[in-house]
Every structure is written in structure tokens, then in C-alpha cells.
Backbone of each chain as nested JSON, in Angstrom:
{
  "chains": [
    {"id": "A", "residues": [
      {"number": 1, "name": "UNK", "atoms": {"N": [-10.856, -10.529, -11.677], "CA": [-11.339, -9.303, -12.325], "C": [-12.823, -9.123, -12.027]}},
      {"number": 2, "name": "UNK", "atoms": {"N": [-13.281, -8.033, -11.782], "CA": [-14.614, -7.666, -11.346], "C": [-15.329, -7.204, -12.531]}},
      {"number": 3, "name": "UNK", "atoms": {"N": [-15.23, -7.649, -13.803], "CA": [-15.971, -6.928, -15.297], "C": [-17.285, -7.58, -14.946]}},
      {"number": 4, "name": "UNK", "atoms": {"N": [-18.26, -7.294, -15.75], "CA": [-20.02, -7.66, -15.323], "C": [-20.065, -8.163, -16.727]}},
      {"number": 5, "name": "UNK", "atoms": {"N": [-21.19, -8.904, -17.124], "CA": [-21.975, -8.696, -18.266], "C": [-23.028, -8.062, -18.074]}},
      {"number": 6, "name": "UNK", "atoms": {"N": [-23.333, -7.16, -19.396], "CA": [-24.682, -6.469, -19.316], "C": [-25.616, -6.874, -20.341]}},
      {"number": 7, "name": "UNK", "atoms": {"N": [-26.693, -7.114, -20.165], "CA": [-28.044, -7.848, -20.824], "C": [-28.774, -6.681, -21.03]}},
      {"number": 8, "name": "UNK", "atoms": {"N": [-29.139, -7.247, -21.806], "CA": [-30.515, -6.056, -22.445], "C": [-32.166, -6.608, -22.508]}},
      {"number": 9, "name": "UNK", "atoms": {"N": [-32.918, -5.937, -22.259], "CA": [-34.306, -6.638, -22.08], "C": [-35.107, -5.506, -22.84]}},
      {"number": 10, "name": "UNK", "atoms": {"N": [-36.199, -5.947, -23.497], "CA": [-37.575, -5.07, -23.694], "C": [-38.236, -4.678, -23.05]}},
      {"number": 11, "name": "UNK", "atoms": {"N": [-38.988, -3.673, -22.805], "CA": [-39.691, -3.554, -21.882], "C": [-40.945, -4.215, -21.418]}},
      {"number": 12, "name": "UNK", "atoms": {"N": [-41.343, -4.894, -20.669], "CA": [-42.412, -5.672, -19.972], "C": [-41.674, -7.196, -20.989]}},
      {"number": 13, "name": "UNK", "atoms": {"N": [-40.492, -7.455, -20.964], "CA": [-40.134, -8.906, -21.61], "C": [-39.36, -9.349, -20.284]}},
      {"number": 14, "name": "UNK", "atoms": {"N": [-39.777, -10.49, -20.421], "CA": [-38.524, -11.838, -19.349], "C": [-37.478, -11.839, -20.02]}},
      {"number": 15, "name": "UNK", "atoms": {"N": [-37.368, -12.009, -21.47], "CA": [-35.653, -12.109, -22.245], "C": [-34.722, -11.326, -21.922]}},
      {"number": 16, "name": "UNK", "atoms": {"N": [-33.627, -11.881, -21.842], "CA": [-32.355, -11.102, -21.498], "C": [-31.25, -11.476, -22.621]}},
      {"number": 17, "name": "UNK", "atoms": {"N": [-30.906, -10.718, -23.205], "CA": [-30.253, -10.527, -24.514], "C": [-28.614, -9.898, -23.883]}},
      {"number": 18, "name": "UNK", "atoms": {"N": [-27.529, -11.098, -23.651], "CA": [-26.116, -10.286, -23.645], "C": [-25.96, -9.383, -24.434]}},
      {"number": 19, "name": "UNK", "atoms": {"N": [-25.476, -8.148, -24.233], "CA": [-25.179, -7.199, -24.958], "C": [-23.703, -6.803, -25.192]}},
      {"number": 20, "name": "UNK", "atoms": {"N": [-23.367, -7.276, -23.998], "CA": [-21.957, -6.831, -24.015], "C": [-21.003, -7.746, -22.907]}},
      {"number": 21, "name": "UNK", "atoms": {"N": [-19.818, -8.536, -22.826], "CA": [-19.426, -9.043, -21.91], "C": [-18.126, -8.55, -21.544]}},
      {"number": 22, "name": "UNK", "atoms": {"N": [-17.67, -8.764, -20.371], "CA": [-16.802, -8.249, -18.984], "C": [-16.568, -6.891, -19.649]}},
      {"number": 23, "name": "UNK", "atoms": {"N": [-17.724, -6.473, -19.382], "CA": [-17.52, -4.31, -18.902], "C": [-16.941, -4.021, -17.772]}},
      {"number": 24, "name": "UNK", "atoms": {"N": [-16.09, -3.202, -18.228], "CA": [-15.381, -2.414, -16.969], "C": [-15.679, -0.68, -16.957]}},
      {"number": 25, "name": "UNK", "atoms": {"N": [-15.972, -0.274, -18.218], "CA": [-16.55, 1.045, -17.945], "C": [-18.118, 1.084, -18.113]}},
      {"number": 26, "name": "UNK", "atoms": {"N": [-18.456, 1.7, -17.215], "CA": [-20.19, 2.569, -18.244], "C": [-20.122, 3.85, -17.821]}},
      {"number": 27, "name": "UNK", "atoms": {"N": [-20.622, 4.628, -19.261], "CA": [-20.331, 6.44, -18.939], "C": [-21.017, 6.322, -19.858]}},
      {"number": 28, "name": "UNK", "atoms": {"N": [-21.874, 7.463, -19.346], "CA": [-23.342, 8.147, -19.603], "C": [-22.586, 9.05, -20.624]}},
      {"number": 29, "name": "UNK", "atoms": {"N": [-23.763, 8.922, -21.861], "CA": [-23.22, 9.709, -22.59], "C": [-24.219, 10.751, -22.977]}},
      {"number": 30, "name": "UNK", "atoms": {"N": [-25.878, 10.754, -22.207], "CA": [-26.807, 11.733, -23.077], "C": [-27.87, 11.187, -22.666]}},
      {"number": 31, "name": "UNK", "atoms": {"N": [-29.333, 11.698, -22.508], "CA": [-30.397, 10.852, -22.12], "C": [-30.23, 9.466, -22.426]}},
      {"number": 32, "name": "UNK", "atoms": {"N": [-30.525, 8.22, -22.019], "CA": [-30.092, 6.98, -21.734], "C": [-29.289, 6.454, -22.788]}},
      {"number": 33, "name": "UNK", "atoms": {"N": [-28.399, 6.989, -22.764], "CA": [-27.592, 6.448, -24.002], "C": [-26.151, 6.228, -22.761]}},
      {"number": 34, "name": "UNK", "atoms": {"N": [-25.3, 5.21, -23.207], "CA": [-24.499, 5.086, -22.349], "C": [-23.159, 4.251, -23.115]}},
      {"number": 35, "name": "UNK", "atoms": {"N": [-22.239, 4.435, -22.986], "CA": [-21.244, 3.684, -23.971], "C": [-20.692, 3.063, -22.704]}},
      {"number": 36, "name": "UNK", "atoms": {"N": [-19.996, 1.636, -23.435], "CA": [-19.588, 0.486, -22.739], "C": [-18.191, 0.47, -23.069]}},
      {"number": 37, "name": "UNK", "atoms": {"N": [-17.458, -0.219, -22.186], "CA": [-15.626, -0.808, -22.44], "C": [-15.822, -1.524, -21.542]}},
      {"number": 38, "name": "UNK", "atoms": {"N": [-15.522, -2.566, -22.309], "CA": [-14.801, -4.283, -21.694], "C": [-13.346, -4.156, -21.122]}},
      {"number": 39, "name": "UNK", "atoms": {"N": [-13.128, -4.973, -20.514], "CA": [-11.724, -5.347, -20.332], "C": [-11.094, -5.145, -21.603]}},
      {"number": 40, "name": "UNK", "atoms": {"N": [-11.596, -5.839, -22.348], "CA": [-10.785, -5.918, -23.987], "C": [-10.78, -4.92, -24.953]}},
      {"number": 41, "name": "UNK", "atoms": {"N": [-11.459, -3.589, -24.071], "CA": [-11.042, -2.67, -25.166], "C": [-12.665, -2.021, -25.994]}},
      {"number": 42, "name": "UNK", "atoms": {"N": [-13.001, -3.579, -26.087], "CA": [-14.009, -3.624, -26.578], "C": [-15.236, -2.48, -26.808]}},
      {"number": 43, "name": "UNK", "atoms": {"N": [-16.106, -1.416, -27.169], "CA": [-16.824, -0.819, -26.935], "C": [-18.383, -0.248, -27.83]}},
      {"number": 44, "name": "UNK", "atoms": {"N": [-19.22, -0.058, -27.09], "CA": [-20.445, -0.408, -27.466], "C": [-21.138, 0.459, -26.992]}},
      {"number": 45, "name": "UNK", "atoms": {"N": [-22.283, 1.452, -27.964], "CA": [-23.032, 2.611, -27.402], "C": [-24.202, 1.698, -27.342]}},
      {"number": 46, "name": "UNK", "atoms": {"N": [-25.05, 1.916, -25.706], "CA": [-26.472, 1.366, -25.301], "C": [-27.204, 2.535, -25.572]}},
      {"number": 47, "name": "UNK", "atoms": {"N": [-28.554, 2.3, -25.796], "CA": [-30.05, 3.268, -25.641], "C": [-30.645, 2.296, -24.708]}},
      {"number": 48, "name": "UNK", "atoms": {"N": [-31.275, 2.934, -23.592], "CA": [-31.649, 2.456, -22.448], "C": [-31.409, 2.502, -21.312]}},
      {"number": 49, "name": "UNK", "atoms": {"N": [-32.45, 2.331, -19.561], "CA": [-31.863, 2.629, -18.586], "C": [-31.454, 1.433, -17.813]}},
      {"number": 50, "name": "UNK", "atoms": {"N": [-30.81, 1.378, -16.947], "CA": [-30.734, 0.56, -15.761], "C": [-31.673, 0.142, -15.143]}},
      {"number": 51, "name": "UNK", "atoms": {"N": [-31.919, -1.597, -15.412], "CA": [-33.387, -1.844, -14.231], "C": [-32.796, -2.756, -13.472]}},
      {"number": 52, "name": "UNK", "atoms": {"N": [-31.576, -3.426, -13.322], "CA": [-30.976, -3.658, -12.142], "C": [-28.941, -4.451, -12.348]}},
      {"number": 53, "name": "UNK", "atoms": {"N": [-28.641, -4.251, -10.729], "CA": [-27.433, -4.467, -10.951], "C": [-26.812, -5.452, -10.254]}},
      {"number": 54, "name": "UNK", "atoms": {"N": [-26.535, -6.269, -10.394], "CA": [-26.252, -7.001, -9.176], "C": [-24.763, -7.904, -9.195]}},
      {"number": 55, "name": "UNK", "atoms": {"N": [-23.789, -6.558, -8.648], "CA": [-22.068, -6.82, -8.976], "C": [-21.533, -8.226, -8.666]}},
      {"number": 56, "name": "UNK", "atoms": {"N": [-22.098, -8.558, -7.739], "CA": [-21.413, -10.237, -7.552], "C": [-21.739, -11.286, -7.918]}},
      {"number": 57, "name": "UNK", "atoms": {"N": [-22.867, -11.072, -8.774], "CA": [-22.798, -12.117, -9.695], "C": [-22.712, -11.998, -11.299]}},
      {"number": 58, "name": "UNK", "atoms": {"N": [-22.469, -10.219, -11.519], "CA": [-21.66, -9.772, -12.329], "C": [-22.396, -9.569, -13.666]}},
      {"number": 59, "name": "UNK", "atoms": {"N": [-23.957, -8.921, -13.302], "CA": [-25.247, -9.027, -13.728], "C": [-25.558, -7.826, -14.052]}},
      {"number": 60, "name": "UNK", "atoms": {"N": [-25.679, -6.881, -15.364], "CA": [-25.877, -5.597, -15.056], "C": [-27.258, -5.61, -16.301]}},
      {"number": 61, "name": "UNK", "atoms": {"N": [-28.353, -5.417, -16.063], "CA": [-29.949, -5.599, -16.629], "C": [-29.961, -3.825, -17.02]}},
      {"number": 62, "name": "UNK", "atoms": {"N": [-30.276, -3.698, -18.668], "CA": [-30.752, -2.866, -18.857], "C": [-31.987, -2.532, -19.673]}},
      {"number": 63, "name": "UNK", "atoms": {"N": [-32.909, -2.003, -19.728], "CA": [-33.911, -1.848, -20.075], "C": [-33.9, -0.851, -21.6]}},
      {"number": 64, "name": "UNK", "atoms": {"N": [-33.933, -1.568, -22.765], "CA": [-34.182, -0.618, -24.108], "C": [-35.18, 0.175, -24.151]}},
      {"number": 65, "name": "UNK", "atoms": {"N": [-34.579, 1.125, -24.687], "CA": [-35.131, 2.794, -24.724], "C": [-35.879, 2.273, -25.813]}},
      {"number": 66, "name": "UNK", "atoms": {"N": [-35.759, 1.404, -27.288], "CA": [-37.228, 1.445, -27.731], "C": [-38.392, 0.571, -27.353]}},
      {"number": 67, "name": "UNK", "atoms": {"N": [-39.416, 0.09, -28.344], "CA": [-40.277, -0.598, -28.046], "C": [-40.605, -2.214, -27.302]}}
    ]},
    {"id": "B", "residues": [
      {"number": 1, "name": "UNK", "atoms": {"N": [-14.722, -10.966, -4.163], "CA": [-16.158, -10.552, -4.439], "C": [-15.74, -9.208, -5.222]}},
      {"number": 2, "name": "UNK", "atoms": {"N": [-17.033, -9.157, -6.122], "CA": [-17.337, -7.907, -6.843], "C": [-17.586, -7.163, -6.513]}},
      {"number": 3, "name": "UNK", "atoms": {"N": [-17.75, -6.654, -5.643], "CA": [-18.881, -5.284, -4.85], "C": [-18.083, -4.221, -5.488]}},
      {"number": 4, "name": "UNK", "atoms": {"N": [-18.621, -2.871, -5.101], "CA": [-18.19, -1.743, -6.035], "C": [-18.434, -0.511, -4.757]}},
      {"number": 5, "name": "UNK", "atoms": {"N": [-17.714, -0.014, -4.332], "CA": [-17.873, 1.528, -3.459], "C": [-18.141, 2.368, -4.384]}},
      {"number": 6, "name": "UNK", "atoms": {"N": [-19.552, 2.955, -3.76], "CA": [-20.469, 4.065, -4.714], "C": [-19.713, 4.99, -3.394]}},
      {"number": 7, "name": "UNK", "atoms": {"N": [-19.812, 6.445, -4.597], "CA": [-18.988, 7.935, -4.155], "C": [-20.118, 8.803, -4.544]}},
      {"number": 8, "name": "UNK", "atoms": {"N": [-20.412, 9.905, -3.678], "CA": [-21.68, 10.939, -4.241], "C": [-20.747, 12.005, -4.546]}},
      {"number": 9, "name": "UNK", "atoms": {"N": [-20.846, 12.868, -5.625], "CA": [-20.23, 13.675, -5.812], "C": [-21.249, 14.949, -5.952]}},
      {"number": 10, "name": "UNK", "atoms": {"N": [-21.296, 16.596, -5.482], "CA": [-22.008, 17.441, -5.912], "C": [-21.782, 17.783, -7.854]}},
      {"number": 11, "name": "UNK", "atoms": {"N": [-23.018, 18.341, -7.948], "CA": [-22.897, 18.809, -9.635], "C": [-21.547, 19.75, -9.812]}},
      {"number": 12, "name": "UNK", "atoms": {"N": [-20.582, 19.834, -10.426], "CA": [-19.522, 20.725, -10.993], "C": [-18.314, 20.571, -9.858]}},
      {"number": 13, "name": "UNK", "atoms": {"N": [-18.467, 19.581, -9.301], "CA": [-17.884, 19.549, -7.965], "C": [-16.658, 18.422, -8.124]}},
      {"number": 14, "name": "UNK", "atoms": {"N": [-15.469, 18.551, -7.829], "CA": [-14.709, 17.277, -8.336], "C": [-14.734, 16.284, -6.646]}},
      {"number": 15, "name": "UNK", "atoms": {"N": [-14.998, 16.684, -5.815], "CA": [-14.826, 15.995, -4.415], "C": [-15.904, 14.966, -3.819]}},
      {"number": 16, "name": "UNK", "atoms": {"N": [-15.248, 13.585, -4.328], "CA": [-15.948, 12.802, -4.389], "C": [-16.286, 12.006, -2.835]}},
      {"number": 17, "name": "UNK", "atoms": {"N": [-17.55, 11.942, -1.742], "CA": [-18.032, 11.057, -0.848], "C": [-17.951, 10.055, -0.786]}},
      {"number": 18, "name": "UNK", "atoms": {"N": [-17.537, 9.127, -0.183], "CA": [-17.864, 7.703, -0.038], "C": [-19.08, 7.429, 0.683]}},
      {"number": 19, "name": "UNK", "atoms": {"N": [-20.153, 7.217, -0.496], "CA": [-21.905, 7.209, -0.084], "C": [-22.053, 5.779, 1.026]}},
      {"number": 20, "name": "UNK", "atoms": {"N": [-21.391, 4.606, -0.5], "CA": [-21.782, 3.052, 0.474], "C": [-20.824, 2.036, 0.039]}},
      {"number": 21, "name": "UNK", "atoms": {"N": [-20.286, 1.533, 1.13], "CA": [-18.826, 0.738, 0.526], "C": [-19.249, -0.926, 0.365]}},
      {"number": 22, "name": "UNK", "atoms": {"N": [-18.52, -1.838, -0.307], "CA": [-19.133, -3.248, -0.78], "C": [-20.525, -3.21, -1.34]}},
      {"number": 23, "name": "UNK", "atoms": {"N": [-20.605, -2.181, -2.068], "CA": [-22.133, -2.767, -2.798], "C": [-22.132, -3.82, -3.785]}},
      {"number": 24, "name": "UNK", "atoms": {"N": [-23.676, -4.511, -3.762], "CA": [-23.408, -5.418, -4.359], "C": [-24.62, -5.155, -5.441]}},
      {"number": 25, "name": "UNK", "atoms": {"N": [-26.151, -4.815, -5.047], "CA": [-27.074, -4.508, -5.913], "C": [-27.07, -3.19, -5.778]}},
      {"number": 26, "name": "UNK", "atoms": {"N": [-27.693, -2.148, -7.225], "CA": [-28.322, -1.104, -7.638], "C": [-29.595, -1.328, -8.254]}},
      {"number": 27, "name": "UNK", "atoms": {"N": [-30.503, -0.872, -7.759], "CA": [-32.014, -1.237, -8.064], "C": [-32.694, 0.448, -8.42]}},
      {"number": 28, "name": "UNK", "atoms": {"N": [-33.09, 0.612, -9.626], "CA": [-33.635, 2.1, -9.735], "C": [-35.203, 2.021, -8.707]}},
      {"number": 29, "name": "UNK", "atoms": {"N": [-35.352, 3.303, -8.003], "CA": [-36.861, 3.406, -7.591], "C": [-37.796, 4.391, -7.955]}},
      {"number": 30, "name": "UNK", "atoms": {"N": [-36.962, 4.748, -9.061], "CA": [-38.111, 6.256, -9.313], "C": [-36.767, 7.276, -10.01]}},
      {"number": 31, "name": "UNK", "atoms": {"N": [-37.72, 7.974, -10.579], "CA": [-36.716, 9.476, -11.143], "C": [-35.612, 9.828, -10.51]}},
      {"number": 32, "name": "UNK", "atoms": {"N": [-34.363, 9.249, -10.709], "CA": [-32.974, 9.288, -10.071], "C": [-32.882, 9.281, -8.447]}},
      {"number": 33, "name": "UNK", "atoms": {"N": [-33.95, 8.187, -8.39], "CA": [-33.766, 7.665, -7.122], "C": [-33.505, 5.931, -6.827]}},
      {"number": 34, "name": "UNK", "atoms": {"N": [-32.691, 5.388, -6.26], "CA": [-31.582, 4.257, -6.287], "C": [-31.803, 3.554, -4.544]}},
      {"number": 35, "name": "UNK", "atoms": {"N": [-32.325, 2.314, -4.669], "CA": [-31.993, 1.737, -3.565], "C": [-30.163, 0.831, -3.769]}},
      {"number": 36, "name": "UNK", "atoms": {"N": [-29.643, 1.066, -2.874], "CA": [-27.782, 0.381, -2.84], "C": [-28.372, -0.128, -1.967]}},
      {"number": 37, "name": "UNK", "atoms": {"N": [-27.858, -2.015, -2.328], "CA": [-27.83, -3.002, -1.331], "C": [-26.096, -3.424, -1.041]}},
      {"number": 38, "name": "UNK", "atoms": {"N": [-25.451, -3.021, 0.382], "CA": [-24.093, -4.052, 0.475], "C": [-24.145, -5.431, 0.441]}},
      {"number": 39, "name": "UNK", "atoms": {"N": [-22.758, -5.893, 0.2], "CA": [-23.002, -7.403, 0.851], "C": [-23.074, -7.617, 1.637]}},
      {"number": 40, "name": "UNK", "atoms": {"N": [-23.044, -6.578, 2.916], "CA": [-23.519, -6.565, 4.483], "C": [-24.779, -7.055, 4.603]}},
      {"number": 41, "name": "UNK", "atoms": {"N": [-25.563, -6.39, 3.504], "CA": [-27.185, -6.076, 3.616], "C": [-27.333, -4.835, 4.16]}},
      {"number": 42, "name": "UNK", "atoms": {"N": [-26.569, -3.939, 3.843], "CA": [-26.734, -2.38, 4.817], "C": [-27.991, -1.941, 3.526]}},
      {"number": 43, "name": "UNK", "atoms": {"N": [-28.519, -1.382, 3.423], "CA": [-29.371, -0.336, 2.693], "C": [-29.167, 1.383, 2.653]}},
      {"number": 44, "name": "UNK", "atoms": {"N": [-29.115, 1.87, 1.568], "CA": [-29.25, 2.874, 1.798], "C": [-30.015, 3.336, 0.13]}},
      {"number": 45, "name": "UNK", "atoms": {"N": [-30.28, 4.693, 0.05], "CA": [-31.484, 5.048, -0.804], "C": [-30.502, 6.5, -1.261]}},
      {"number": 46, "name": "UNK", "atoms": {"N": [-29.92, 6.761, -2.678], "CA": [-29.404, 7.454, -3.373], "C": [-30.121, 7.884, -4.135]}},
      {"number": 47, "name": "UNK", "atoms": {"N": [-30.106, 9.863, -4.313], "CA": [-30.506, 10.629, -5.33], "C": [-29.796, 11.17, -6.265]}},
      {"number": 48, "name": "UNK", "atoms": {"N": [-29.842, 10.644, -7.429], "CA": [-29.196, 11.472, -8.021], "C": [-28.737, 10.281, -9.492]}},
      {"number": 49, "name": "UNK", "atoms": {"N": [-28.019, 10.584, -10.273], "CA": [-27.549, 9.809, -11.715], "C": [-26.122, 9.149, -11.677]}},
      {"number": 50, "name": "UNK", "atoms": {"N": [-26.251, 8.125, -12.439], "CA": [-24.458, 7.728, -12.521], "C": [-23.829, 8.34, -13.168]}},
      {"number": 51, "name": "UNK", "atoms": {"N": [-22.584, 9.064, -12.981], "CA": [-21.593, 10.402, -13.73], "C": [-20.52, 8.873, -14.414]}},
      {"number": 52, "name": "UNK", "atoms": {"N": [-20.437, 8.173, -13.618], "CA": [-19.151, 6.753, -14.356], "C": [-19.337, 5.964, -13.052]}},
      {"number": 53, "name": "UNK", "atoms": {"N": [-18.857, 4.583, -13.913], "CA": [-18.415, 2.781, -13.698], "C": [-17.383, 3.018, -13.614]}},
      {"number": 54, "name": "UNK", "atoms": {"N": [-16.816, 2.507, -12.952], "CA": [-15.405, 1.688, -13.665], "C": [-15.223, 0.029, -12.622]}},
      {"number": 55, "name": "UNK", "atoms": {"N": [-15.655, -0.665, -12.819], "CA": [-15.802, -1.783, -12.166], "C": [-14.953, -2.751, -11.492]}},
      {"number": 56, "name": "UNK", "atoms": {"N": [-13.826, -2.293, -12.482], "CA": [-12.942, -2.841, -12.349], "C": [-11.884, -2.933, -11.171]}},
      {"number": 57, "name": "UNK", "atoms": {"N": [-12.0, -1.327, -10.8], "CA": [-11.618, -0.282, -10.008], "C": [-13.136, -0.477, -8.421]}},
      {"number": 58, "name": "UNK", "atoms": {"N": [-13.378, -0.821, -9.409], "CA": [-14.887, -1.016, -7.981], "C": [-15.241, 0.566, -7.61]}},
      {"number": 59, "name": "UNK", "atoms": {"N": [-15.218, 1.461, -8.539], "CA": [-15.627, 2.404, -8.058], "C": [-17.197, 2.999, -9.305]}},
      {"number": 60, "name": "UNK", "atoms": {"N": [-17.955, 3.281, -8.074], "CA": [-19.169, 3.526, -9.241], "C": [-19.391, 5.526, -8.45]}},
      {"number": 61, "name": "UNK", "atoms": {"N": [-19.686, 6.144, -9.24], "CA": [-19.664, 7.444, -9.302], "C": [-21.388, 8.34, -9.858]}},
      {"number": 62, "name": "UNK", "atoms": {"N": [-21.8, 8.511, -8.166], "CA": [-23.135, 9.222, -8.656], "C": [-23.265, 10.868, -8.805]}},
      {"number": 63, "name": "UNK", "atoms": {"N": [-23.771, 11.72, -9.357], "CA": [-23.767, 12.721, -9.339], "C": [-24.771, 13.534, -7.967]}},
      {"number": 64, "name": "UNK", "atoms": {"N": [-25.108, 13.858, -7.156], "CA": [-26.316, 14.438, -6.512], "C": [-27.53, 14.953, -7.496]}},
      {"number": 65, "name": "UNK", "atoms": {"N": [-28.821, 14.726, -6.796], "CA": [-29.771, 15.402, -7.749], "C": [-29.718, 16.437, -7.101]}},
      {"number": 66, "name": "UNK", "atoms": {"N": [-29.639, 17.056, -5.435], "CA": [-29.245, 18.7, -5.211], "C": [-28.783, 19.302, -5.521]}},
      {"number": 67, "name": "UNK", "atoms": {"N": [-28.554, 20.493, -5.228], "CA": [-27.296, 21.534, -5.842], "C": [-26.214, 21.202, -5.274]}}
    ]}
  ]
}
């Protein structure tokens, strides 16, 4: 199965905070707001953009819209 | 491997491009502008927003920032 985990970070932080594990959807739902589905159904609205992706090792970094 | 075939699609447009096939990184570079790395190492440089994921499916779905 090709699901990612997606991490969440602060802005100007090294921490990476799982947010969500084996996503199979992301759909934009509104300025950086983006809702998640896992394999499992699972689902989860993000605030924040994409600061990187990297599918094969199943790594999806997003950057929080607040402080 | 995970890689994911990114599709450019125009705005209101259902006819989806095959932009770059086996990608493996998405790296933002600016105001809906996207460097795609394959697992080739091909490069290429996308304008425009993600419309949908589905990862699973390996298909990632950008909108154009043109008309």
C-alpha cells in the first residue's frame, strides 16, 4: 500500500509532529485547510501548507497555518 | 515503490494530462509554483495547486494556475 504519513511542523521549527498516519486522500478544502483519509477511514481537517513530500519514503511535511 | 503520477488539469476542465510519471518528491517554490522530482531524477517545475491525492491510486491531481 502506498498511504504516507503526514507530520506537521511550526513554522521556522525542526519538530515534526505525526498528524495523521497511512493517508490515502488529501483534498483541499479552502485556503490551506485540507482534510485527510487514511486507509482506515480515518479523517482529519489540517490548517496549513505543504513544505515537502517525499512519496517513497512515505513522508508528507506540512507547515501550520498558525504561529 | 510509492511514486505517484501527477496529472495537470485546466480550471473547470475535467481532462486530465499526465504532467510527470513516478514521482517521488513535491517541493513548493513559490506562489503555486512546485518543483516534481521522479525516481528517475527527471525534474520538472509545476504551476498551479493540488485539486486531490489519492495515493493510494498514485494519482496526485494539479489544477493549472493559467486559464
Amino acid at each position: 500500500m502506498c498511504e504516507a504519513n503526514v507530520y506537521l511542523t511550526a513554522r521556522d521549527s525542526q519538530i515534526e509532529t505525526l498528524f495523521l498516519e497511512a493517508v490515502d486522500q488529501i483534498i483541499p478544502e479552502g485556503l490551506e485547510i485540507w482534510r485527510l483519509i487514511s486507509i482506515f477511514g480515518e479523517q482529519k481537517i489540517l490548517a496549513g501548507h505543504i513544505k515537502s513530500m517525499n512519496l517513497v519514503n512515505h513522508r508528507i511535511i506540512f507547515e501550520s497555518s498558525g504561529a
